[in-house]
N, CA, C and O atoms as CSV, one atom per row, in Angstrom:
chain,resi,resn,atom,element,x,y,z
A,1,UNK,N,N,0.849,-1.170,0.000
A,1,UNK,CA,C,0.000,0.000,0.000
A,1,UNK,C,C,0.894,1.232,0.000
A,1,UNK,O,O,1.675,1.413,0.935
A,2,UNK,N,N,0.812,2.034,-0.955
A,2,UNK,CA,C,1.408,3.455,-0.898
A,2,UNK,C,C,1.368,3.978,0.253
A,2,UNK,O,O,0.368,3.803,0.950
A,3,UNK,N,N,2.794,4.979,0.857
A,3,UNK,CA,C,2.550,5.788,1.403
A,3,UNK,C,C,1.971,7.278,1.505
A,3,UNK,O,O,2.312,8.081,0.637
A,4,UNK,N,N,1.297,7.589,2.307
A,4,UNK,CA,C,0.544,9.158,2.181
A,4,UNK,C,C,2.310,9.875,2.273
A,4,UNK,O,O,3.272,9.662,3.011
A,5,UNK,N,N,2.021,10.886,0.973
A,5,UNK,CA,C,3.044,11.780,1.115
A,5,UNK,C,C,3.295,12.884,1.310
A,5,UNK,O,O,3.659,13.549,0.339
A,6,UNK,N,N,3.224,13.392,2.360
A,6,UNK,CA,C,3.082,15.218,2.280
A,6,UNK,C,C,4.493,15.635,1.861
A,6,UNK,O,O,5.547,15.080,1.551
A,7,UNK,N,N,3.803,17.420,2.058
A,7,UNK,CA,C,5.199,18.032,1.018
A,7,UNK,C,C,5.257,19.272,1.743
A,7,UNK,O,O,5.582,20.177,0.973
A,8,UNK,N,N,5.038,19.744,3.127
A,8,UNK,CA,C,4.186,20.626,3.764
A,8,UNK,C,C,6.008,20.508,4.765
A,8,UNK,O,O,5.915,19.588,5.578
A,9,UNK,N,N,6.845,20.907,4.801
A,9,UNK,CA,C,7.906,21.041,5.324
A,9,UNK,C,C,7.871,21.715,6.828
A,9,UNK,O,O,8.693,21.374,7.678
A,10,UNK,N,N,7.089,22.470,7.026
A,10,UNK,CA,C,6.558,23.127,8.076
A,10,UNK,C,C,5.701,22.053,9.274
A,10,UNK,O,O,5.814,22.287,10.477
A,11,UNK,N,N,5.120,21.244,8.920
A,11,UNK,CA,C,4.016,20.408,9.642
A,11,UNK,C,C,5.359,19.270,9.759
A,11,UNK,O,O,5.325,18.687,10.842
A,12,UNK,N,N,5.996,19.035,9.270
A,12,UNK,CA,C,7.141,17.857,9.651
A,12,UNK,C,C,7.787,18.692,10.915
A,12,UNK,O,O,7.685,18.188,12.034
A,13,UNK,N,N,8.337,19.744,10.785
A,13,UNK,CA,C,9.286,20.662,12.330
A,13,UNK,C,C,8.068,20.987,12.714
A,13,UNK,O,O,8.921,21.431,13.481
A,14,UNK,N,N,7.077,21.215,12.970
A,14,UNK,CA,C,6.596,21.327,13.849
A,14,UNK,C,C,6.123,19.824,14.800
A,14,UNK,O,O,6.239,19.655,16.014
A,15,UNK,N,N,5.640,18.985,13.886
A,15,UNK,CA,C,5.891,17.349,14.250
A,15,UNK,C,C,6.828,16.717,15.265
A,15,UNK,O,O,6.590,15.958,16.204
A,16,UNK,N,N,8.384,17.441,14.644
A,16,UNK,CA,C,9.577,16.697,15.068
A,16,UNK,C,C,9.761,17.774,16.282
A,16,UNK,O,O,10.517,17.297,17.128
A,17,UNK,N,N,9.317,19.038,16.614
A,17,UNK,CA,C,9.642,19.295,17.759
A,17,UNK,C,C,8.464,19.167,18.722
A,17,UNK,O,O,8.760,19.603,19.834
A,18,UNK,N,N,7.486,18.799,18.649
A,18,UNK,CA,C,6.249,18.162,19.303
A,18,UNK,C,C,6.616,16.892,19.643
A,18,UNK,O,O,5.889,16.475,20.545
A,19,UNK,N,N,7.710,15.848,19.181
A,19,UNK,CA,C,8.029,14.404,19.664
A,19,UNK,C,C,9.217,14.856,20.242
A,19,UNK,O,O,9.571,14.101,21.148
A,20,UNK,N,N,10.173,16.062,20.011
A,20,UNK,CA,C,11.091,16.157,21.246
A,20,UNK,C,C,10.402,16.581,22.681
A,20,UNK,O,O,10.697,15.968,23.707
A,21,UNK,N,N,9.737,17.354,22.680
A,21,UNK,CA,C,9.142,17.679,23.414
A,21,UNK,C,C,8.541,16.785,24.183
A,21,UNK,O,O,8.779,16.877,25.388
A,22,UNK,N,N,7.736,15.836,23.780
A,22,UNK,CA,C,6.880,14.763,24.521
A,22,UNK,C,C,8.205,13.820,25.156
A,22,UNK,O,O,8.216,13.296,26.270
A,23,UNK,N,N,9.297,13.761,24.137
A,23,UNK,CA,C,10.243,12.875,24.993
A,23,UNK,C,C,11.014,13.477,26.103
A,23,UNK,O,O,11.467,12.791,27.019
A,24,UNK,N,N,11.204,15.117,26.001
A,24,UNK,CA,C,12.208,15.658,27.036
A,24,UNK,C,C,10.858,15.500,28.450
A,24,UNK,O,O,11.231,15.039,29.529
A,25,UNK,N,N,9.411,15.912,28.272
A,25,UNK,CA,C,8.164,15.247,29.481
A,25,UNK,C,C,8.722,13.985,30.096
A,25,UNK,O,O,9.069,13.814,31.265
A,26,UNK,N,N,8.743,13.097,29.045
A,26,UNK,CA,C,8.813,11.796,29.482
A,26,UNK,C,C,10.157,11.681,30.256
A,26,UNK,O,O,10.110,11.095,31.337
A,27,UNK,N,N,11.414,12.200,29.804
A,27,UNK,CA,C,12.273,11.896,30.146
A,27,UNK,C,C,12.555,12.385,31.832
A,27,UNK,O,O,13.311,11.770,32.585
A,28,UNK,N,N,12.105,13.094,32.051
A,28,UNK,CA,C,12.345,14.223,33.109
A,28,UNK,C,C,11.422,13.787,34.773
A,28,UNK,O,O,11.878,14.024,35.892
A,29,UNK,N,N,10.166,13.165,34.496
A,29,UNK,CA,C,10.097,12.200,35.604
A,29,UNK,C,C,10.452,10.996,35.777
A,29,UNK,O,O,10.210,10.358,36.802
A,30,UNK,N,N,11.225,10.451,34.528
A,30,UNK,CA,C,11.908,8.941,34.569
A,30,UNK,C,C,13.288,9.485,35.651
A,30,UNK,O,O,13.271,9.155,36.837
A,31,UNK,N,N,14.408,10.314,35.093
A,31,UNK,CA,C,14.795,10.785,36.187
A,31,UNK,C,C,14.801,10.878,37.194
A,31,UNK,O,O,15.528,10.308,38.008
A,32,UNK,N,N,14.215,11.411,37.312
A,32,UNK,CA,C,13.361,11.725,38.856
A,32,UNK,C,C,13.608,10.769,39.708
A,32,UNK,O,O,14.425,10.546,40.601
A,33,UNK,N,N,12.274,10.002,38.988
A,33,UNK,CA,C,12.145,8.422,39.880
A,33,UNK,C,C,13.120,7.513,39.859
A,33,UNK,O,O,13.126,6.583,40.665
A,34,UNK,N,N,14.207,7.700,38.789
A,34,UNK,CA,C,15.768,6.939,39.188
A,34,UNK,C,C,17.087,7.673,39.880
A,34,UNK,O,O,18.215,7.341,40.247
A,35,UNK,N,N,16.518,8.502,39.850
A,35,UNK,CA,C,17.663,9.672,41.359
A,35,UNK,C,C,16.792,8.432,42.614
A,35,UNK,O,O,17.151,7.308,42.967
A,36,UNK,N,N,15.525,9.288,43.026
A,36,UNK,CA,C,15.191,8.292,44.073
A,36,UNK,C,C,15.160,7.028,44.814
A,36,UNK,O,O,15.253,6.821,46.024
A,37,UNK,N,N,14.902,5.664,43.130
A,37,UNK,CA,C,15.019,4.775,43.314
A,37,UNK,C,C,16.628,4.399,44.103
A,37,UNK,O,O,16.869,3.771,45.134
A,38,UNK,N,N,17.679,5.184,42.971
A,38,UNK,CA,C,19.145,4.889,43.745
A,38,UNK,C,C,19.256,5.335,45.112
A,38,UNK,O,O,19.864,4.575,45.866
A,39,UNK,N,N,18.630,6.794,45.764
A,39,UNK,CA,C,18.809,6.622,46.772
A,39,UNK,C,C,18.044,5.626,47.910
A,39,UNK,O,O,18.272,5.300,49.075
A,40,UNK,N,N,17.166,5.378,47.056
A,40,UNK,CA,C,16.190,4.433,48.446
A,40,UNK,C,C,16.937,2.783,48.445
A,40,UNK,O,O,17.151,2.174,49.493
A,41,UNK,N,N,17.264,2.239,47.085
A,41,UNK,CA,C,18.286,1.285,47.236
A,41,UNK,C,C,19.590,1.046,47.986
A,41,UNK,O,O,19.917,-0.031,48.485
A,42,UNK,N,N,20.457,2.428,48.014
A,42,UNK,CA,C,21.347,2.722,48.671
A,42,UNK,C,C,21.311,3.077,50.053
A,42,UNK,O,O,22.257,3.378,50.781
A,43,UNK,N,N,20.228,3.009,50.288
A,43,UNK,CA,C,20.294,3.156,52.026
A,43,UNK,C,C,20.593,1.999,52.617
A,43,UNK,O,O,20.596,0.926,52.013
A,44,UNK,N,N,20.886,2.148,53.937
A,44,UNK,CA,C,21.715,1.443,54.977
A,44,UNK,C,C,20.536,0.462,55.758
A,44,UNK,O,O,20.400,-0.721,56.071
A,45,UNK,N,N,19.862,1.615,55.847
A,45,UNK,CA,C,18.271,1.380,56.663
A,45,UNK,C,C,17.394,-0.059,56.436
A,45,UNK,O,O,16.646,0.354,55.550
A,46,UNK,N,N,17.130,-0.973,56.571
A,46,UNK,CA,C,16.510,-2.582,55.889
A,46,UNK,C,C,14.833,-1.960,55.137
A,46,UNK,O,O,14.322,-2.302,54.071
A,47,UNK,N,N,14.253,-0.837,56.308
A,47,UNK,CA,C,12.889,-0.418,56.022
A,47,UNK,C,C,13.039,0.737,54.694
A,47,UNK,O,O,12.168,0.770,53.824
A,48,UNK,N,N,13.832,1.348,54.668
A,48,UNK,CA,C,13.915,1.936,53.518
A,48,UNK,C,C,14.436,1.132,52.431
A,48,UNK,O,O,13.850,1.413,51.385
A,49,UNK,N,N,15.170,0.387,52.314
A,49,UNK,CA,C,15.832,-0.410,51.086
A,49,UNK,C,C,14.883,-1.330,50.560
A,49,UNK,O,O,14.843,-1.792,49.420
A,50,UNK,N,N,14.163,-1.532,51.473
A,50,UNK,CA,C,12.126,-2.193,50.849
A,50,UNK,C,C,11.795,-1.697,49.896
A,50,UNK,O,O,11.529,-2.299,48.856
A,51,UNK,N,N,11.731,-0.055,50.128
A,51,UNK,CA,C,10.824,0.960,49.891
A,51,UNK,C,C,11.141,0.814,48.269
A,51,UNK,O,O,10.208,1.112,47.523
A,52,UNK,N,N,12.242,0.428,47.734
A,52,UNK,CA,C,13.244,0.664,46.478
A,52,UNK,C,C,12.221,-0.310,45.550
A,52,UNK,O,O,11.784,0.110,44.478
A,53,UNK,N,N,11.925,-1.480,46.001
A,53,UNK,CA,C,11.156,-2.056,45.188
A,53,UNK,C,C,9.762,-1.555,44.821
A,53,UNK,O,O,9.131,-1.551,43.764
A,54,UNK,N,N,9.563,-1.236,45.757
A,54,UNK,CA,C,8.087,-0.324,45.271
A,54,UNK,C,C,8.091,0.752,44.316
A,54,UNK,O,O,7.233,1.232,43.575
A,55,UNK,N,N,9.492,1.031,44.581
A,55,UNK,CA,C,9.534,2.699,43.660
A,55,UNK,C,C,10.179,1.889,42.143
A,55,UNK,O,O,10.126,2.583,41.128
A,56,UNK,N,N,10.611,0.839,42.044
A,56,UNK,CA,C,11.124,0.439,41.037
A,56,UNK,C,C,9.662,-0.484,40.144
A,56,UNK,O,O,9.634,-0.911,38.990
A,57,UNK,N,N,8.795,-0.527,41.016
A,57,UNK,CA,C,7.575,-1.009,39.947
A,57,UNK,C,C,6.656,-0.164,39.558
A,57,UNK,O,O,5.753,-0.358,38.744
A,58,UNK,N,N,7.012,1.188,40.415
A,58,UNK,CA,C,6.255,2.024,39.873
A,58,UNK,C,C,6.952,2.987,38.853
A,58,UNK,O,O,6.428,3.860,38.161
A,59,UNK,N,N,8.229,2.619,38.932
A,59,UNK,CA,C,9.293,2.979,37.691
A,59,UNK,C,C,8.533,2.428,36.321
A,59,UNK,O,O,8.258,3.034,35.286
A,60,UNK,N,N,8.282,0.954,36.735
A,60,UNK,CA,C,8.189,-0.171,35.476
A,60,UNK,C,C,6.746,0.529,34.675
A,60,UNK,O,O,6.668,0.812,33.480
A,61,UNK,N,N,5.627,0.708,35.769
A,61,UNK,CA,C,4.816,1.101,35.451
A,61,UNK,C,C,4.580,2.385,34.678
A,61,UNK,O,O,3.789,2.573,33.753
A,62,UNK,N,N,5.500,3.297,35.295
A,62,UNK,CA,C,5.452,4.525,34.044
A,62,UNK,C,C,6.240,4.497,32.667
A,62,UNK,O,O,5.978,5.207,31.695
A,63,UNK,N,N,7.330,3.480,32.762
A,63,UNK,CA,C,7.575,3.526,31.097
A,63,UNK,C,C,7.379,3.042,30.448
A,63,UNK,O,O,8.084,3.168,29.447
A,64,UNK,N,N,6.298,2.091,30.420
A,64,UNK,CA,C,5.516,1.342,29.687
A,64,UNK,C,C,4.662,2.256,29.121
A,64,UNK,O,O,4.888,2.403,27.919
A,65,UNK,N,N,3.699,2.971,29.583
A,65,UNK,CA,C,3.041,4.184,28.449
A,65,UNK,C,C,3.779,5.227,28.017
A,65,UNK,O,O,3.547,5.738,26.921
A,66,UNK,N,N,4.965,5.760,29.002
A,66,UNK,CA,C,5.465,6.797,28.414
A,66,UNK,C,C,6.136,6.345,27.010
A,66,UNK,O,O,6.061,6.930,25.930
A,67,UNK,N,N,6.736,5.279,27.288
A,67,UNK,CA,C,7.712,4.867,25.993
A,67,UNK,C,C,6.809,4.722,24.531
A,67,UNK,O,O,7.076,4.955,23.353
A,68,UNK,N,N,5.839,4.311,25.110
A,68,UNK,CA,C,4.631,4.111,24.364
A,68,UNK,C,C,3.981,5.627,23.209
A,68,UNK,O,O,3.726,5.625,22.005
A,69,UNK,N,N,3.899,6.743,24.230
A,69,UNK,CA,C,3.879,7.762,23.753
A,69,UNK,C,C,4.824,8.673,22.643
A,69,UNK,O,O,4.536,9.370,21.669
A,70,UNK,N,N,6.109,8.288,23.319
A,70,UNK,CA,C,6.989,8.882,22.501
A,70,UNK,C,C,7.376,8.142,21.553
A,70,UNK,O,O,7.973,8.739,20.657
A,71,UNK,N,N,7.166,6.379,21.361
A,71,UNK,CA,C,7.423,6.009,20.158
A,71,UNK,C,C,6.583,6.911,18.937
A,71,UNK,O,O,6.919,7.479,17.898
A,72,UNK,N,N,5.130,6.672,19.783
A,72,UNK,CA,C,4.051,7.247,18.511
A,72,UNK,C,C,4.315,8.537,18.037
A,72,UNK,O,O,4.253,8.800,16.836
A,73,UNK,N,N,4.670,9.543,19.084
A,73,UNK,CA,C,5.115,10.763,18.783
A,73,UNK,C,C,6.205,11.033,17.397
A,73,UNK,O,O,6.279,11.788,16.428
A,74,UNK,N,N,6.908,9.977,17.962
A,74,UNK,CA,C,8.191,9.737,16.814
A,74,UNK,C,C,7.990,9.403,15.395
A,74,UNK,O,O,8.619,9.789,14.410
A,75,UNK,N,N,7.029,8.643,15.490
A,75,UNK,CA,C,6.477,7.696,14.255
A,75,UNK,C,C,5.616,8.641,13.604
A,75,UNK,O,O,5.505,8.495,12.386
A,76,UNK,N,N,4.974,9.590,14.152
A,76,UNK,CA,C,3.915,10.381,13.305
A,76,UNK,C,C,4.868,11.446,12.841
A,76,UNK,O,O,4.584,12.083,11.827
A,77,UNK,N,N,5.735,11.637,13.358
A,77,UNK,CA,C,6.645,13.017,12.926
A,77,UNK,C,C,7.330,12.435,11.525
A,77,UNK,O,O,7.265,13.138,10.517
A,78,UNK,N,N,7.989,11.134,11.480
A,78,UNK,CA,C,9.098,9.966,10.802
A,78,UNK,C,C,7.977,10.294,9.249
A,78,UNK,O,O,8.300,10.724,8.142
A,79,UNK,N,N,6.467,9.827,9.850
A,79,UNK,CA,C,6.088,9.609,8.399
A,79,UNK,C,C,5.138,11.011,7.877
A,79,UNK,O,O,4.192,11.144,7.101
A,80,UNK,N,N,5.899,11.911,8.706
A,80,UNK,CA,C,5.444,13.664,7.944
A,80,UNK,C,C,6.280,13.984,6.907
A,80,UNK,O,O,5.825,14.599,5.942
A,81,UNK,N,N,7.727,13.581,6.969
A,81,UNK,CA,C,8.732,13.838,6.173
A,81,UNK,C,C,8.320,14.491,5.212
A,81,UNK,O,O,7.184,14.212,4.830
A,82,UNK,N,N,8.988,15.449,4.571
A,82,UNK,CA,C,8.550,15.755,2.856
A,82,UNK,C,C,9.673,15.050,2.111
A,82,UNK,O,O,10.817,14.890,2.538
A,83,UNK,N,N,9.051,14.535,0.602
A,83,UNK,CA,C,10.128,13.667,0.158
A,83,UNK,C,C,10.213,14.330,-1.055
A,83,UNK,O,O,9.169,14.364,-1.707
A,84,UNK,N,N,11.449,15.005,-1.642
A,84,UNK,CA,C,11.430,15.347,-2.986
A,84,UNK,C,C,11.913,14.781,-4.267
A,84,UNK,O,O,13.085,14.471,-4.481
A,85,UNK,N,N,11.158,14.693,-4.911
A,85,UNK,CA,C,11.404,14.375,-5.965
A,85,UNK,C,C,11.638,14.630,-7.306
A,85,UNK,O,O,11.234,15.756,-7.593
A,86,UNK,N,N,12.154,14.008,-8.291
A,86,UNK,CA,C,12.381,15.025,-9.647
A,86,UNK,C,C,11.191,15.036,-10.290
A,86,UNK,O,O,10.111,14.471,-10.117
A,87,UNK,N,N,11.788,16.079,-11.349
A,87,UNK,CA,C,10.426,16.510,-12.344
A,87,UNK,C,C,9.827,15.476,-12.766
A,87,UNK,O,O,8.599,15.405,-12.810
A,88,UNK,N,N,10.653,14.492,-13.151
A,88,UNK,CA,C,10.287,13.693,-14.386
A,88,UNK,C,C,10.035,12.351,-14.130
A,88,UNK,O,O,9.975,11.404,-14.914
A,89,UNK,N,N,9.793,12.438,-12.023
A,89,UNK,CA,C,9.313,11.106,-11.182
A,89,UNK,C,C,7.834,10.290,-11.717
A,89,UNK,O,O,6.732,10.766,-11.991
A,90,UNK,N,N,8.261,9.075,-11.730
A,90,UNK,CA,C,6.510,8.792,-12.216
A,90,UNK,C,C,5.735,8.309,-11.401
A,90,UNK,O,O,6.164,8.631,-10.293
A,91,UNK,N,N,4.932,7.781,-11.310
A,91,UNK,CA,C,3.572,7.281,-10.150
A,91,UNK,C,C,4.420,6.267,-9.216
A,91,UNK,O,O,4.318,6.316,-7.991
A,92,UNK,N,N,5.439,5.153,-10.015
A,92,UNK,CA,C,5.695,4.181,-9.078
A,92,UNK,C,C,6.762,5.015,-7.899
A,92,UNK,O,O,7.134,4.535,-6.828
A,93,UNK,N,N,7.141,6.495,-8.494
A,93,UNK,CA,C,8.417,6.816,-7.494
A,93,UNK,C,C,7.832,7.294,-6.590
A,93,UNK,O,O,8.217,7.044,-5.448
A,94,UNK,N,N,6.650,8.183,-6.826
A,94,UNK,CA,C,6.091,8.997,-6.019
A,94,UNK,C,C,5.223,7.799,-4.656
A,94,UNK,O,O,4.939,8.051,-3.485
A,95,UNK,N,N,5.021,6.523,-5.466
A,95,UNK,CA,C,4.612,5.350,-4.240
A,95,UNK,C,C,5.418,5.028,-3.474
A,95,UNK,O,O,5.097,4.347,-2.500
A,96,UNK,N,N,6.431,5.340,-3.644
A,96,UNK,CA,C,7.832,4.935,-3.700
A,96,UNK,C,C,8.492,3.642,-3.826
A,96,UNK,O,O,9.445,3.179,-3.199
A,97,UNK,N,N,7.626,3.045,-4.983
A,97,UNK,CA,C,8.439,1.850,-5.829
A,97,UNK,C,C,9.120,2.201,-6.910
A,97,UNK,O,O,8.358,1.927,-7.838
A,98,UNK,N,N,10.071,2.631,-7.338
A,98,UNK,CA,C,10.745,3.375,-8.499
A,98,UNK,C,C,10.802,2.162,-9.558
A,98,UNK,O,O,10.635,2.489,-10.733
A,99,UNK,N,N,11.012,0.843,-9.287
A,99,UNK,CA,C,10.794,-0.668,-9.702
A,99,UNK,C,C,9.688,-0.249,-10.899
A,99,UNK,O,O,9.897,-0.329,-12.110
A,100,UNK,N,N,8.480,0.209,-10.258
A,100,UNK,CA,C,6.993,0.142,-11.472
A,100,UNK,C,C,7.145,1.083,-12.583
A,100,UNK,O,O,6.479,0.952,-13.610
A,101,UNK,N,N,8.312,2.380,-12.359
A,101,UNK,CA,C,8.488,2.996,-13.552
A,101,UNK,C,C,9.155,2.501,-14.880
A,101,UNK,O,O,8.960,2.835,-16.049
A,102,UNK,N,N,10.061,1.536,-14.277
A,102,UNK,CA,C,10.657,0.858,-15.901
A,102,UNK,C,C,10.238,0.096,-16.133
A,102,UNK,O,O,9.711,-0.855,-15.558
A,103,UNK,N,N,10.511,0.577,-17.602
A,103,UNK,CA,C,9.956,-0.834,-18.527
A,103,UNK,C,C,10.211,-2.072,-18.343
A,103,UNK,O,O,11.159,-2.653,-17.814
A,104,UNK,N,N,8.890,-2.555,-19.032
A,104,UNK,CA,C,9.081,-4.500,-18.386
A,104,UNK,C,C,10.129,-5.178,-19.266
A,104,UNK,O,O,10.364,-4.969,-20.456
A,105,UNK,N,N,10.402,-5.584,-18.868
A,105,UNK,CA,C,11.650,-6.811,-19.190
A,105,UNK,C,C,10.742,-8.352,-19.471
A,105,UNK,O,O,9.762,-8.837,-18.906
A,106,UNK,N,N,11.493,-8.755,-20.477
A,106,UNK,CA,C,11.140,-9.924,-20.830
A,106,UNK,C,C,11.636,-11.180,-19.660
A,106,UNK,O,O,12.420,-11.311,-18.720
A,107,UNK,N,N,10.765,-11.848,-20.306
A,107,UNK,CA,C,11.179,-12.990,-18.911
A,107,UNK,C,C,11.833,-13.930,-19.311
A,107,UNK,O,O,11.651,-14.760,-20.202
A,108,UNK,N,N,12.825,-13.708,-18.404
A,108,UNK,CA,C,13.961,-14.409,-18.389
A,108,UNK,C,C,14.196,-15.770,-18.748
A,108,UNK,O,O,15.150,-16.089,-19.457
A,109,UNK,N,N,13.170,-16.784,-18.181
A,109,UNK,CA,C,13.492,-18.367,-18.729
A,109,UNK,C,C,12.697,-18.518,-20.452
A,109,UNK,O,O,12.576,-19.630,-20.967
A,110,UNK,N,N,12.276,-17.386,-21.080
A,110,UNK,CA,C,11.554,-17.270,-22.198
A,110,UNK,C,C,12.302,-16.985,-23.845
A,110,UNK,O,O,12.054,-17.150,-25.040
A,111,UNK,N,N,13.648,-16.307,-22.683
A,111,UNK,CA,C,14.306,-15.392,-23.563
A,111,UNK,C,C,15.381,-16.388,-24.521
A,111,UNK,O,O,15.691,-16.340,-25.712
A,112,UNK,N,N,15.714,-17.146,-23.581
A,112,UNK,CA,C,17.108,-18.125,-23.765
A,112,UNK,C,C,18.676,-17.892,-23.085
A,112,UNK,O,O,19.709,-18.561,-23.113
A,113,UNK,N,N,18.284,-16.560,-22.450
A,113,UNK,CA,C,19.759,-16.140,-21.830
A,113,UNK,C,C,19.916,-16.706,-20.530
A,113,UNK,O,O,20.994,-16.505,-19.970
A,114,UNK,N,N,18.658,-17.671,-19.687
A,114,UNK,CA,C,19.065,-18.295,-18.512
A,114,UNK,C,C,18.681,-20.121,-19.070
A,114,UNK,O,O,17.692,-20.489,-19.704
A,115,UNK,N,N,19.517,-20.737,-18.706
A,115,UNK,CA,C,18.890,-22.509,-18.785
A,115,UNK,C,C,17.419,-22.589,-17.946
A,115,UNK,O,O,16.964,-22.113,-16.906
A,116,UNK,N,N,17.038,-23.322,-18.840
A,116,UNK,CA,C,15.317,-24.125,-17.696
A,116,UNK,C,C,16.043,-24.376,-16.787
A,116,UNK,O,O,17.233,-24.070,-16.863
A,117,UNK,N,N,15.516,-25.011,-15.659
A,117,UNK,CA,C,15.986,-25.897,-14.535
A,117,UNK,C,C,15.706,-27.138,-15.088
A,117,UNK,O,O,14.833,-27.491,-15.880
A,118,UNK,N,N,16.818,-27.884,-14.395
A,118,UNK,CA,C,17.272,-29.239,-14.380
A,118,UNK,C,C,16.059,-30.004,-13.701
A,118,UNK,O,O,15.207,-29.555,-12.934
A,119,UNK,N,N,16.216,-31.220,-14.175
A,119,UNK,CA,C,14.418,-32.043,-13.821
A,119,UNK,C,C,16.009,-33.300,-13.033
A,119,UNK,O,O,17.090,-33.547,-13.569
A,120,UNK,N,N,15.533,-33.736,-11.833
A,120,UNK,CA,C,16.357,-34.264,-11.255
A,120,UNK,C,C,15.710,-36.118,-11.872
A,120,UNK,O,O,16.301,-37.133,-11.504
């Protein structure tokens, strides 16, 4: 299936800094919660060094959607791209199969320039 192709150069940067953005969000309470986690692991204390596992599933638990987010973020920006092409591109380039613009070629076991296959 063809890809949709825009040509709108503007809606791609604005795209690609809308998925930095969502990732510097994301990134910035992952932080957070791994400053903490190290210190609550690193304590001396038995009741606080508990505490580390709790904060480490609730680690698990937030980057499972966040990562989630910023893939998509990424992916919608990836396929804004503008793609240029030459004047004289034809339908298969602009699908971006460049393959469907040339001419067909004869087939090969028809022609005589490859052997049939061998019958064992």
């Amino acid at each position: 299936m063809p890809r949709h192709i825009p040509t709108d150069p503007y809606v791609y940067r604005r795209l690609r800094w809308q998925a930095r953005w969502i990732t510097v969000a994301a990134l910035v309470p992952f932080t957070l919660s791994s400053i903490e986690l190290v210190q609550l692991a690193s304590s001396d204390d038995p009741t606080i060094a508990v505490k580390a596992g709790w904060a480490f599933f609730q680690l698990g638990l937030y980057v499972i959607p966040a990562t989630a987010v910023a893939w998509w973020a990424w992916r919608r920006s990836f396929r804004a791209r503008p793609v240029v092409l030459a004047h004289d591109a034809g339908p298969g380039t602009a699908c971006g199969v460049p393959e469907l613009d040339a001419a067909p070629r004869d087939h090969l076991s028809l022609t005589g320039d490859q052997p049939p296959p061998r019958r064992w």
